[in-house]
N, C-alpha and C positions, 0 to 999 in steps of 0.2 A: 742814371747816366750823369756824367760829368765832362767839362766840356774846359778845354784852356787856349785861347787863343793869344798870338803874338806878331809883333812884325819886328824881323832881327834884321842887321845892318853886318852878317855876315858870312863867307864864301858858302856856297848853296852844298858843293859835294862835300866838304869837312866838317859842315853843321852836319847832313844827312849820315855822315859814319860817327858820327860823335851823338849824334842820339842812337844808333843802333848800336854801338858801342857800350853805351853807357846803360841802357836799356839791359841789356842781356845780362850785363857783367853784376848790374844792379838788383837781380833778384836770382837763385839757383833754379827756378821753376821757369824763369821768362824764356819764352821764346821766338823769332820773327816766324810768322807764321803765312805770309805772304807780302811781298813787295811789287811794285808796279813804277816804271820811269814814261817820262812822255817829256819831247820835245818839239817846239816849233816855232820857226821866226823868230828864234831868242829866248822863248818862253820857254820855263821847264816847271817838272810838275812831277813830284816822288812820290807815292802813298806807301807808308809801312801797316802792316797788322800785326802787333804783339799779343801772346796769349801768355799770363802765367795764373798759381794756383794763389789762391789768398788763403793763407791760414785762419784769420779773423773771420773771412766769411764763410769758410769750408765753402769756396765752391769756385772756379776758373773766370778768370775776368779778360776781356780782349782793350785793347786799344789801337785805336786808328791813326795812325798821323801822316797828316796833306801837308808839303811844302810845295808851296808855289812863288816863283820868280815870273813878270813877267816879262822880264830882259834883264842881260846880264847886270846891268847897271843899278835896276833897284833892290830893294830891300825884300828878303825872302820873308813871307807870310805862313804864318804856323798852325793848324788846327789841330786839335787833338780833342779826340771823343774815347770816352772809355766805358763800358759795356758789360751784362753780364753777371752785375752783381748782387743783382736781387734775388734771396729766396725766398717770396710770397708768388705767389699764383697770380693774382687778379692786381696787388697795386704792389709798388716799390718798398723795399724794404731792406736794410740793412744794406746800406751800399759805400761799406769800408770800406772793399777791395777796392771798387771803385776809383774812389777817391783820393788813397792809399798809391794806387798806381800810378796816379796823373799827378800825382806831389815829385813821385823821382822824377818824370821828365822835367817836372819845374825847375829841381835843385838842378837839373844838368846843364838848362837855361841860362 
């Protein structure tokens, strides 16, 4: 697992199309594989789930990404976890894809 956290100083819906944008466009295999919105009292709160294939690790990696604002005024908050890439049984291992994937949302950053 691999994990990128951030807090951006900019608008909440053109960051959220511009990672999933960038996201899709950024690997031929990616795809959004579920999204979730939530608002209230100003608060808003996106979750994406990306699935694509890793070459390097011959095997499918997911990535999660939480934005939360908690009113329109402050700075949107990033979590991104990515998943999936291990193939060992019992402990972690080989987790390019991984780590591979959480680097495009970096560059898109």
């Amino acid at each position: 697992m691999a994990k990128l956290e951030r807090i951006l100083h900019e608008d909440f819906d053109r960051l959220t199309a511009r990672i999933e944008q960038g996201i899709l466009r950024g690997s031929s295999s990616a795809t959004l594989e579920e999204s979730s919105d939530f608002a209230a009292e100003g608060a808003r709160c996106s979750v994406r789930v990306f699935e694509r294939y890793s070459y390097l690790g011959s095997n499918r990696v997911s990535m999660n990404v939480t934005l939360f604002q908690p009113h329109p005024q402050a700075p949107v908050q990033l979590c991104a976890i990515t998943s999936g890439g291990s193939q060992a049984m019992f402990f972690k291992m080989n987790t390019f894809g991984e780590e591979s994937f959480l680097q495009k949302l970096e560059k898109l950053l």
